[in-house]
C-alpha positions in Angstrom: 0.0 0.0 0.0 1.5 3.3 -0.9 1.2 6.0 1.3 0.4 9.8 0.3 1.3 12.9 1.9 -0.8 14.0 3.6 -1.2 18.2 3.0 -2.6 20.1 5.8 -5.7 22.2 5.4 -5.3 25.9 5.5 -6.8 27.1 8.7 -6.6 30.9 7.4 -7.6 31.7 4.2 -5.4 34.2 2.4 -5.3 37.3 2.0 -4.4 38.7 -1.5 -0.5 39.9 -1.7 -1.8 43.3 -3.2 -3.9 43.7 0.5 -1.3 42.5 2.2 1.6 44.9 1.1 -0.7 47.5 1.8 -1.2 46.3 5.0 2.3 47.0 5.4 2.8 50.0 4.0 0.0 51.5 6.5 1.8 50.7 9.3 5.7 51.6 7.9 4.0 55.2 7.3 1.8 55.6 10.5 -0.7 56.0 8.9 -3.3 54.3 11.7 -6.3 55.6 10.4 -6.1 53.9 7.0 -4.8 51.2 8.7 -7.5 50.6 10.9 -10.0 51.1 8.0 -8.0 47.9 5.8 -7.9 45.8 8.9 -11.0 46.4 9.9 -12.1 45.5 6.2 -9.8 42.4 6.3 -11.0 40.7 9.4 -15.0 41.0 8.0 -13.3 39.3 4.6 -10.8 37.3 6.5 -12.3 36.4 10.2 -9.9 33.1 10.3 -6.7 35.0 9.0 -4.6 36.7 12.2 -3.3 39.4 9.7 -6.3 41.7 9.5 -6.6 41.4 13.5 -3.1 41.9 14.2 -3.0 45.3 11.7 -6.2 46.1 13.5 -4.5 45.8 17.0 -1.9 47.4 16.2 -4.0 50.7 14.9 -6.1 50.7 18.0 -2.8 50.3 20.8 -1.0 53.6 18.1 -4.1 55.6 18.7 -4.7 55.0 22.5 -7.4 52.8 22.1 -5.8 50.3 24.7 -9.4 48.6 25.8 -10.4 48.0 22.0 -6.7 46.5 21.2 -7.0 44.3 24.1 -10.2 42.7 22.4 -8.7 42.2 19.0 -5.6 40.9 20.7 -7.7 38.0 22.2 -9.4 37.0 18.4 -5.6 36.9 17.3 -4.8 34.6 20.4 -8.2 32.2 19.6 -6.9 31.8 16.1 -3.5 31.1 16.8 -2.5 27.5 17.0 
């Protein structure tokens, strides 16, 4: 009998590489406001995929909201393995 490898499911779907660089761009410029606004658009596309969350986080903890950061910080430790 000949055995297959087996390939593991995705857990997160991805996110598109266009999003994603700009995802990174956001936060290399500060620019938390736009950031927030991706990340927030990315986590209602994207619930299962940490990036959107942990761009969302990061927007929320660089404009002082520590309480709603906190939140998003616990979805990014649920989906983590």
């Amino acid at each position: 009998m000949a055995l297959t490898p087996r390939i593991p499911q995705r857990s997160q779907p991805a996110i598109p590489v266009k999003q994603a660089n700009e995802v990174g761009a956001l936060l290399a410029a500060k620019r938390w406001d736009e950031l927030m606004v991706l990340a927030r658009s990315l986590c209602v596309r994207y619930p299962r995929n940490t990036l959107g969350w942990r761009a969302l986080a990061s927007a929320q903890l660089h404009r002082g909201a520590m309480a709603d950061a906190l939140g998003t910080l616990s979805q990014v430790i649920k989906l983590t393995p």
